[in-house]
C-alpha positions in Angstrom: -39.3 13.9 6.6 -38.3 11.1 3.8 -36.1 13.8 2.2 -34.3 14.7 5.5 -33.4 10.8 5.3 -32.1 11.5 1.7 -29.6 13.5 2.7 -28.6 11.5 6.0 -27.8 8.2 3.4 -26.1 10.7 1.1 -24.1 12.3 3.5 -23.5 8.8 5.0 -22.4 7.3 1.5 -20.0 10.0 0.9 -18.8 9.6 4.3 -17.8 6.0 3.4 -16.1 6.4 -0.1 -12.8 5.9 0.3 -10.8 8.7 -0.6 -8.0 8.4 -3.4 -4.8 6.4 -3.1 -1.3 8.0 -3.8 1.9 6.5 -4.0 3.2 10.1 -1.9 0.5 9.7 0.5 0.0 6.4 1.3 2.0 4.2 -0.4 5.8 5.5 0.3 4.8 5.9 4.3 4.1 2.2 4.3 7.6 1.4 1.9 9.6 3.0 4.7 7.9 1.6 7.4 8.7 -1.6 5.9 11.1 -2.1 3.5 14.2 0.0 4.9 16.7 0.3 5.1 17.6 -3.1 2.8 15.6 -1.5 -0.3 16.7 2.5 -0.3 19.4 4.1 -0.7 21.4 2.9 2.0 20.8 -0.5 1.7 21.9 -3.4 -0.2 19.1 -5.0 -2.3 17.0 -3.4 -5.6 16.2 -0.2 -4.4 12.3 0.7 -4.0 12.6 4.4 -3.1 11.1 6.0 -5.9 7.5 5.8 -6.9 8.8 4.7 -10.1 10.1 1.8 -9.0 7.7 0.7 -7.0 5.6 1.1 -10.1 7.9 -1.0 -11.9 7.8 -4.2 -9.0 4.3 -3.9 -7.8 3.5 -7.2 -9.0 6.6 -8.6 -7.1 6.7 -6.2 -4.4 2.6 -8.0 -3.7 3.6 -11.3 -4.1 6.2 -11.3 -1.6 4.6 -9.6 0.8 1.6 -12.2 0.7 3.8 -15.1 0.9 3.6 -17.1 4.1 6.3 -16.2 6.4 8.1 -19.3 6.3 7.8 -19.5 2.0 11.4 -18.6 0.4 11.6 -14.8 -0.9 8.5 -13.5 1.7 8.9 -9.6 2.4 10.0 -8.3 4.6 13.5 -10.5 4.8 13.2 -12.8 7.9 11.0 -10.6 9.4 13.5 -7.7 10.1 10.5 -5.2 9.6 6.8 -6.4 10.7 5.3 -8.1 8.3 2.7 -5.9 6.0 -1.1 -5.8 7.8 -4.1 -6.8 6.1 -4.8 -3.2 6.0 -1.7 -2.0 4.3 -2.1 -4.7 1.3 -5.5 -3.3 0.4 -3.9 -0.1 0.3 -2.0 -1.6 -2.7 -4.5 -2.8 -4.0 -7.1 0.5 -3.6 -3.8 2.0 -5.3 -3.8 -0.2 -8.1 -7.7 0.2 -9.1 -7.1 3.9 -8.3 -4.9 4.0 -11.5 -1.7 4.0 -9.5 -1.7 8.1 -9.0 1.8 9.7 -8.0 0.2 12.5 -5.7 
């Protein structure tokens, strides 16, 4: 019986890792849900359609997203795009400790 509970709790605990961050799979879904059209191709500001530049501005693209909503430079722009959820920042940041893996 105690080892049937082993393998419950493992299962369980295996169950509950989080699985790995990638820019392709989790990272660019939340970039266009946000940030365009002003930051690809078609829009007007730095572009952030690649996953090397969002490599390159993670730092910024994180603190303007945490800003308050009134604070000058919070993203996105006078909320033309809801703002990022509590959720979709710790993708970033599972991302980040994750090595910041492409795919």
């Amino acid at each position: 019986m105690s080892s049937r509970k082993s393998c419950r709790s493992s299962k369980k605990a295996s169950k509950n890792e989080l699985a790995l961050v990638t820019y392709d799979k989790d990272i660019q879904p939340i970039m266009l849900a946000h940030c365009t059209p002003c930051h690809y191709p078609e829009g007007e500001k730095d572009q952030l359609d690649t996953y090397d530049r969002v490599l390159s501005r993670i730092d910024d693209i994180l603190d303007r997203t945490q800003r308050d909503t009134s604070e000058k430079g919070f993203m996105p722009h006078k909320l033309k795009k809801p703002a990022l959820s509590q959720e979709e920042l710790a993708v970033f940041f599972k991302w980040m400790e994750d090595g910041m893996p492409e795919k």
